[in-house]
Residue frames relative to the residue before (quaternion, step in Angstrom):
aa qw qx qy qz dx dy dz
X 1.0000 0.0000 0.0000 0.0000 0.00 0.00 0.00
X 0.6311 0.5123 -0.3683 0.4512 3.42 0.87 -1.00
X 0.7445 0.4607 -0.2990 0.3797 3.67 0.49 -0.75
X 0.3956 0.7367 -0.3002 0.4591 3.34 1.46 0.24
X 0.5830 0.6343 -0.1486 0.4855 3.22 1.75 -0.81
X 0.6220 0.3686 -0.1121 0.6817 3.37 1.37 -1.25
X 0.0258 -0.7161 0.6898 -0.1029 3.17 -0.67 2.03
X 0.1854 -0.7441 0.5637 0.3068 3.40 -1.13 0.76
X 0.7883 0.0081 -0.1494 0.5968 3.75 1.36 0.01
X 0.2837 -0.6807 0.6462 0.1964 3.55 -1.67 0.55
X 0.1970 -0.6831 0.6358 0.3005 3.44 -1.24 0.54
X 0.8558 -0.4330 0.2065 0.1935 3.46 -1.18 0.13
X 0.6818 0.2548 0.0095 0.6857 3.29 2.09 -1.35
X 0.7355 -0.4366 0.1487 0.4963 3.26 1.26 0.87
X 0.7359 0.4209 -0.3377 0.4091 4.13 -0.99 0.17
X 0.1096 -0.9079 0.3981 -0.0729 3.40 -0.69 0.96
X 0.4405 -0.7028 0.3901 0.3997 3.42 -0.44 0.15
X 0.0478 -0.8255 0.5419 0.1505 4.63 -0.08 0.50
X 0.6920 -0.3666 0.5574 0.2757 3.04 -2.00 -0.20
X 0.6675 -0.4659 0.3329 0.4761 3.78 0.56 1.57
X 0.3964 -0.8170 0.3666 -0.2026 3.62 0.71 1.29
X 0.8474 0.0256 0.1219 0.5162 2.98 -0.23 -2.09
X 0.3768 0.8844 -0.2426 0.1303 3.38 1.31 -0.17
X 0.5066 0.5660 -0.1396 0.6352 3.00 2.19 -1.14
X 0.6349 0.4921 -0.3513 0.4809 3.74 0.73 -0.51
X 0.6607 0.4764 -0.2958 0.4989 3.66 0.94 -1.47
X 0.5965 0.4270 -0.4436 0.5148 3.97 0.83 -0.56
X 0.7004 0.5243 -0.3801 0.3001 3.45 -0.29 -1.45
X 0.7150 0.4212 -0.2256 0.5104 3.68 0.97 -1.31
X 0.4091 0.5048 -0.5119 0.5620 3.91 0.86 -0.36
X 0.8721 0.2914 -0.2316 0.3176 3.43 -0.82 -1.69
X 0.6321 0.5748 -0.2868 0.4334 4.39 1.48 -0.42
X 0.3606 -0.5041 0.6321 0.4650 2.87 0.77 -1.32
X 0.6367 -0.5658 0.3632 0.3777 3.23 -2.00 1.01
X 0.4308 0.5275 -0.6179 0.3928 4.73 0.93 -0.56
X 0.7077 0.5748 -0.2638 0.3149 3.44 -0.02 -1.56
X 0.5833 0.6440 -0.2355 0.4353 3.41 0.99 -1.27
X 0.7615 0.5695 -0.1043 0.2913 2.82 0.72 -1.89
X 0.6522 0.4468 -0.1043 0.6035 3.33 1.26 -1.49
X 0.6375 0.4576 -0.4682 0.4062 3.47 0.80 -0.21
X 0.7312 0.4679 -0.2632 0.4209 3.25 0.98 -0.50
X 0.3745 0.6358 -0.4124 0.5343 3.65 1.66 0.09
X 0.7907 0.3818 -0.2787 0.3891 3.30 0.82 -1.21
X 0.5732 0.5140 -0.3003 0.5631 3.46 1.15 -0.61
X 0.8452 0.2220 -0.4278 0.2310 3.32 0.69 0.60
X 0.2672 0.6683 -0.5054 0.4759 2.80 2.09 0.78
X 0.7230 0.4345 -0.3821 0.3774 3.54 0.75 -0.54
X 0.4851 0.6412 -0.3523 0.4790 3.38 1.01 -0.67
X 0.6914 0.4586 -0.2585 0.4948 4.15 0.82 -1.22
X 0.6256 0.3995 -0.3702 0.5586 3.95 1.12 -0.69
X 0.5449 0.5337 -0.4867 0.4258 4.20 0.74 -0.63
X 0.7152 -0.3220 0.3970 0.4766 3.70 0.56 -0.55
X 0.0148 -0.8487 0.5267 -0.0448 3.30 -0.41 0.87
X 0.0999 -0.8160 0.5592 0.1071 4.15 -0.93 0.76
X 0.0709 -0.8610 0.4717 -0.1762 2.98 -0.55 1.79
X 0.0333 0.7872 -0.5943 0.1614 3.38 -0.25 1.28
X 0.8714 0.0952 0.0357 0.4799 3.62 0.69 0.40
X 0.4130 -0.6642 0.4547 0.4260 4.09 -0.03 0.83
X 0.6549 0.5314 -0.4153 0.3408 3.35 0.28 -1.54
X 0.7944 0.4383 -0.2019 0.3688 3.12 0.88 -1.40
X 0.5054 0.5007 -0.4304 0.5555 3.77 0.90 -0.81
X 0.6153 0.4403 -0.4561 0.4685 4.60 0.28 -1.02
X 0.7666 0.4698 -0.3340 0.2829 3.93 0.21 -0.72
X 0.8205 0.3342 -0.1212 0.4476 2.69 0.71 -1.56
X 0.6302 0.3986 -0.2936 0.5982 3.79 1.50 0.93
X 0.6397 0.4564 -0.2004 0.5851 3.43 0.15 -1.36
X 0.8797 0.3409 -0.1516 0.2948 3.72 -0.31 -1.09
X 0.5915 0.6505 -0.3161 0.3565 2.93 1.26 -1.81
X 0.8773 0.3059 -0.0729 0.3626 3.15 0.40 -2.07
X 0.4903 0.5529 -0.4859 0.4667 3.67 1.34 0.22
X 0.6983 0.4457 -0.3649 0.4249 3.37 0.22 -0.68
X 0.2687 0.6727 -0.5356 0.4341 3.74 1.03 0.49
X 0.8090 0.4100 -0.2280 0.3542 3.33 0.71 -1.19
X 0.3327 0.6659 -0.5401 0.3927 3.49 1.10 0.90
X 0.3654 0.7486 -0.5066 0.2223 3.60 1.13 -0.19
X 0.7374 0.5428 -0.1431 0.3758 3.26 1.45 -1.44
X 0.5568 0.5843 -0.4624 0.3670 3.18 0.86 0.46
X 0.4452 0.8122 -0.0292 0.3758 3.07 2.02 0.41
X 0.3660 0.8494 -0.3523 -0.1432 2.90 1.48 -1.30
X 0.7988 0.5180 -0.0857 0.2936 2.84 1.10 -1.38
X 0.6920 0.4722 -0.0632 0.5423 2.52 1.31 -0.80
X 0.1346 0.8572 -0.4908 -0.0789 4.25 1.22 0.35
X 0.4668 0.5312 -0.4684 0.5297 4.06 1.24 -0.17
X 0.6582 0.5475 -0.2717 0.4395 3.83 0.41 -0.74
X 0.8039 0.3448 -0.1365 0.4651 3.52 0.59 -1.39
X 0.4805 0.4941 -0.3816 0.6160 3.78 1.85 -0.32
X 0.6635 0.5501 -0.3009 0.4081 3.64 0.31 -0.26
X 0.7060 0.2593 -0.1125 0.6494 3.47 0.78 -1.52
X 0.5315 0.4869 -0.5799 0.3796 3.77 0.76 0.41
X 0.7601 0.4268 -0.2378 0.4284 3.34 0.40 -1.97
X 0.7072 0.3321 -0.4371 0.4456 3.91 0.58 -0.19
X 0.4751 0.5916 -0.4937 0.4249 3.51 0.70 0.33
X 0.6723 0.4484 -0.3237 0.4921 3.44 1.00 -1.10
X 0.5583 0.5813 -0.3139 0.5019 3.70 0.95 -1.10
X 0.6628 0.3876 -0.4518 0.4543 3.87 0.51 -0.60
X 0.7117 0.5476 -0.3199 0.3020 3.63 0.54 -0.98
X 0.4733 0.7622 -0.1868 0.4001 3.23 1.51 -0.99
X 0.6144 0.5311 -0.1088 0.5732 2.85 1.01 -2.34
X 0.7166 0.3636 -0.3950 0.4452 3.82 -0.04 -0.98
X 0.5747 0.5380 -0.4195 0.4520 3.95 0.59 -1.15
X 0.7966 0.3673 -0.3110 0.3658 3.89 -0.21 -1.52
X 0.5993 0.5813 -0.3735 0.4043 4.00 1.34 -0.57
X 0.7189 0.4028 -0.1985 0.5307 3.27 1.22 -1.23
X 0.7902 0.2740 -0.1782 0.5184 4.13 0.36 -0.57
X 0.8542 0.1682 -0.1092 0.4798 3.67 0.63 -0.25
X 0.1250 -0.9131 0.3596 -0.1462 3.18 1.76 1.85
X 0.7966 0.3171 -0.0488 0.5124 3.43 0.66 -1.25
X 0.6860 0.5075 -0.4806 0.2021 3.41 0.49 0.65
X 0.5488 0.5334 -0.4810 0.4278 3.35 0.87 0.52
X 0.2637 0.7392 -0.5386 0.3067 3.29 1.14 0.67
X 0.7044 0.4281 -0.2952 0.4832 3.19 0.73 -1.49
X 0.7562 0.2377 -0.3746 0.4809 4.16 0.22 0.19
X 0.6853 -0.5800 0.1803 0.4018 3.63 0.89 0.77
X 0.6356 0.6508 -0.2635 0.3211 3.21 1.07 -0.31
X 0.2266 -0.9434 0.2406 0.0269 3.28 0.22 1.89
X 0.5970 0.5186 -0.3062 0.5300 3.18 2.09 -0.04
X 0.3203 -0.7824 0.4225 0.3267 3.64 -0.25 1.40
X 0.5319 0.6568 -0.4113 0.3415 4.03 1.19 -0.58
X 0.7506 0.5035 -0.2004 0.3781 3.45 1.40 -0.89
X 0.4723 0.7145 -0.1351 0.4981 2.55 1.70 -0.82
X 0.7319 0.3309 -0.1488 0.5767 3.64 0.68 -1.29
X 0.5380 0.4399 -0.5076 0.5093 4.04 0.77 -0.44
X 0.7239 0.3635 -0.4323 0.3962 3.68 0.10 -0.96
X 0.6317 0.6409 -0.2709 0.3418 3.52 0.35 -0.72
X 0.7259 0.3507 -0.1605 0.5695 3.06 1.18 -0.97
X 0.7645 0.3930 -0.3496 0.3726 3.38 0.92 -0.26
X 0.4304 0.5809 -0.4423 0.5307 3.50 1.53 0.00
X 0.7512 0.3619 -0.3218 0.4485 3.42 0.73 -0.35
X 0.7152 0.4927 -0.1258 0.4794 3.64 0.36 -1.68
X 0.6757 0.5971 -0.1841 0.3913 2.89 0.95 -1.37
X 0.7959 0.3053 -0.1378 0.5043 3.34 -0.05 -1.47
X 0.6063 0.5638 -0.2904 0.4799 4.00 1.35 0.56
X 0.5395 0.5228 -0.2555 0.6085 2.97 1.55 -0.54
X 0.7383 0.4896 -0.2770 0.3721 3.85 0.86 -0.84
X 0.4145 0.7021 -0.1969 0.5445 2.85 1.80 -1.12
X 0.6452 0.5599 -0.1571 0.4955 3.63 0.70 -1.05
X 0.7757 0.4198 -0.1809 0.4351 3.66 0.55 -1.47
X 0.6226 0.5857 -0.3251 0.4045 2.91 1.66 -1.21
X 0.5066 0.6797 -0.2930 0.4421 3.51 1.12 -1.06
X 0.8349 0.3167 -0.1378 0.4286 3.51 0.59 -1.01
X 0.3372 0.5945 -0.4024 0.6090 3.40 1.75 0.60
X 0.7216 0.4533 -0.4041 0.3326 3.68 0.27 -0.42
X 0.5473 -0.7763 0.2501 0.1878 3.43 -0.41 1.19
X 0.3267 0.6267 -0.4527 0.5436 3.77 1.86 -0.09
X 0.8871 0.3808 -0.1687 0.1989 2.92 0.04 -2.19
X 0.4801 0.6884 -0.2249 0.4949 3.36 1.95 -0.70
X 0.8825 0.1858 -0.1883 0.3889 3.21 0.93 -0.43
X 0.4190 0.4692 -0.5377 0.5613 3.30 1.61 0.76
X 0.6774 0.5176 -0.4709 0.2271 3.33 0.34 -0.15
X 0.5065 0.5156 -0.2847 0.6297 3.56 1.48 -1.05
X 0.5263 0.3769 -0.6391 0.4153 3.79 -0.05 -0.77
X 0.6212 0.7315 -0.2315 0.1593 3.55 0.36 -1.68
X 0.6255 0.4871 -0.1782 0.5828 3.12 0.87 -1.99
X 0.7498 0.4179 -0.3589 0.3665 3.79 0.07 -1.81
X 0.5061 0.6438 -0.4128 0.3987 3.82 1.04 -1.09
X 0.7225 0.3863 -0.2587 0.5116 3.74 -0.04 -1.62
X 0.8217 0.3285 -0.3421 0.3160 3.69 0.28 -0.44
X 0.6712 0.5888 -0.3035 0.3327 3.26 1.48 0.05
């Protein structure tokens, strides 16, 4: 949560680009399992709803919180594999997003021509979600961190 603070970009109508963010969720759920995972991310988005929340609709305020950032905790269906489960987490969140900004926040890619709101909200969300999540994998490509983490995983299971 704290690293949530340390944006490295903002977009204009809200989402941003952090400092490996969701990253602590994608470990925690690797090394728990995906329940754990899951609720960690429930909780990270109660926190995420006290940081400041943007609410223009329940359906929407449940998705694009409540859902978005639980489903992070699919990472854990992963163990092995935490580059995999950071990936199929953060685009999981990025799909939900994508469905929230098409359905509740239809008409704003009007103003940059772009007249389909579905396209509109993938790009949006991936310039944001998106390029954070990679940011993420990329992190876990780095060969220290790659291997405290497996030491980790193989540790807890041995």
């Amino acid at each position: 949560f704290v690293l949530s603070y340390f944006k490295l970009f903002s977009m204009p109508f809200g989402g941003s680009i952090t400092l490996f963010s969701m990253l602590p969720i994608f470990v925690y759920a690797a090394y728990f399992g995906p329940a754990a995972g899951l609720l960690a991310g429930l909780a990270y988005a109660l926190l995420q709803v006290v940081q400041g929340a943007y609410i223009v609709h329940w359906a929407q305020f449940v998705l694009d919180y409540f859902v978005a950032f639980t489903i992070l905790g699919v990472a854990g269906f992963f163990p092995d594999r935490p580059r995999l489960g950071s990936a199929v987490g953060g685009f999981s969140r990025m799909l939900v997003s994508t469905v929230s900004g098409a359905i509740f926040f239809a008409d704003a890619g009007l103003d940059y021509g772009i007249v389909n709101p579905w396209w509109y909200s993938f790009l949006y969300n991936g310039l944001t979600i998106g390029v954070d999540t990679l940011l993420c994998v990329l992190v876990l490509c780095i060969p220290a961190l790659r291997s405290a983490i497996a030491r980790a995983l193989t540790g807890k299971r041995g």
